[in-house]
C-alpha positions in Angstrom: 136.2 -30.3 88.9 137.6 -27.8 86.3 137.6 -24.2 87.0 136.9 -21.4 84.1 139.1 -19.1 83.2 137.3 -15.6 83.3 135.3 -14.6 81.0 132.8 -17.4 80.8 129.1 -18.0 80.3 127.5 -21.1 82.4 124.7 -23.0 80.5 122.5 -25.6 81.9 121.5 -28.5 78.7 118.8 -30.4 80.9 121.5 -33.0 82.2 124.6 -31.0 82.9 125.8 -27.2 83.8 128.7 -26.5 81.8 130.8 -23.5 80.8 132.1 -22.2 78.0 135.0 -19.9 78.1 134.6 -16.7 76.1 138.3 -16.2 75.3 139.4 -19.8 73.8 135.9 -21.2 72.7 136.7 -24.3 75.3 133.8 -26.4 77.2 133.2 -28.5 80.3 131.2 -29.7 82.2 131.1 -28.8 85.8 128.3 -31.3 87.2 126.4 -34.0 85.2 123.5 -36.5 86.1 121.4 -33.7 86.8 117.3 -34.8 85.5 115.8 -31.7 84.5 118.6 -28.5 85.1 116.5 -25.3 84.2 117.4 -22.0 85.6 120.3 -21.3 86.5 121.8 -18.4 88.6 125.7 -17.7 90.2 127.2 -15.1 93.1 130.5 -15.0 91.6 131.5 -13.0 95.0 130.8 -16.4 96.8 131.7 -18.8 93.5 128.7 -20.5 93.8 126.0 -21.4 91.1 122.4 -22.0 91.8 119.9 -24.0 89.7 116.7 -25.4 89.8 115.6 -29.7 88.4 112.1 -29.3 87.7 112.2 -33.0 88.0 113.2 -33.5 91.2 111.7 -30.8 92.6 114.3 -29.0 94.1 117.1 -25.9 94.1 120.6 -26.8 94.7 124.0 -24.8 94.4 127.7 -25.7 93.7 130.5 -24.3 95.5 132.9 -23.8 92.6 135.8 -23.7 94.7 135.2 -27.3 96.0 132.9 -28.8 93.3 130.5 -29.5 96.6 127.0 -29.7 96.0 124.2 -28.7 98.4 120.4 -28.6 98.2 119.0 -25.6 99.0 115.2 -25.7 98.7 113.8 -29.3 98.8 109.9 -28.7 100.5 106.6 -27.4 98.3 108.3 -26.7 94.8 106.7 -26.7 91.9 108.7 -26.1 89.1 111.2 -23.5 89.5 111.7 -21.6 86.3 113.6 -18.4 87.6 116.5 -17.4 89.6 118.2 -14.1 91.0 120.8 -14.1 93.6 120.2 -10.7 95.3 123.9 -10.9 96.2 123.8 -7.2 98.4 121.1 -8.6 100.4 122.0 -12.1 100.4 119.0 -13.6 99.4 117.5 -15.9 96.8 114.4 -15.3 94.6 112.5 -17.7 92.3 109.4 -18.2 90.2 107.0 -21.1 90.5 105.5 -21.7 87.2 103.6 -24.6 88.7 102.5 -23.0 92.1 101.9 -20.0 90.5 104.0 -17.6 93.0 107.5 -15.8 93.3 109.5 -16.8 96.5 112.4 -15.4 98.6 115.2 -17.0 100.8 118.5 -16.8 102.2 121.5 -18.3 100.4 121.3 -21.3 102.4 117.1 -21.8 101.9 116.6 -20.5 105.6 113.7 -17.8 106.1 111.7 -18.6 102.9 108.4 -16.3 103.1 106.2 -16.0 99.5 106.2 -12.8 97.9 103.4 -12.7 95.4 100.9 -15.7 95.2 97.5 -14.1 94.1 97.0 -12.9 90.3 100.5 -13.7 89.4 99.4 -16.7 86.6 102.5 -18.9 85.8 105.3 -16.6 86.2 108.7 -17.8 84.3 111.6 -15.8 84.8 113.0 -13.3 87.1 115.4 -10.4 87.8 116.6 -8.3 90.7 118.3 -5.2 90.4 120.2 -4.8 93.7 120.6 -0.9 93.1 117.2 0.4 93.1 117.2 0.2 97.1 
């Protein structure tokens, strides 16, 4: 797997999450055969990114360091359309456009709970700001 050189901007295109690096304009792709790659979300403390494939169902991560990937949250997904890595609290938060709810859980998927499931019509993005504690 090639690494980015710092500074870079990750980009999922359906079947792949690639980088581009800011400095020199160059590409590459970090994983492909992915079936429907939407958000996408990284804890650069950790090297990891996080993304959801509405297709499959599912949110998986990518160590960067090793290039080893991992699912994270495989049980009652709709389609995830939102990701923020809390990365002071260690936690995970998404949006379920399909579901129709926002959703919390560790790095690793453990101790997922709901957050907001009632009046919250198709939400489709999300954002955490870890310093308004």
């Amino acid at each position: 797997m090639q690494r980015c050189n710092p500074p870079c901007l990750y980009y999922s295109n359906k079947t792949a999450i690639n980088f581009i690096e800011l400095k020199t304009n160059h590409t590459s792709t970090i994983i492909s055969n992915q079936i429907h790659a939407v958000a996408l979300e990284a804890h650069f403390a950790l090297n990891q990114l996080f993304w959801s494939d509405v297709s499959q169902r599912v949110i998986k991560k990518i160590d960067l360091n090793t290039g080893h990937v991992t699912d994270v949250v495989t049980k009652d997904l709709g389609q995830v359309e939102g990701l923020a890595v809390d990365w002071v609290g260690g936690v995970l938060y998404w949006t379920d456009y399909l579901n129709e709810r926002i959703e919390v859980a560790g790095l690793d998927g453990s101790n997922r709970m709901v957050l907001l499931s009632e009046n919250h019509e198709n939400p489709r993005d999300i954002a955490v700001d870890v310093h308004a504690r």
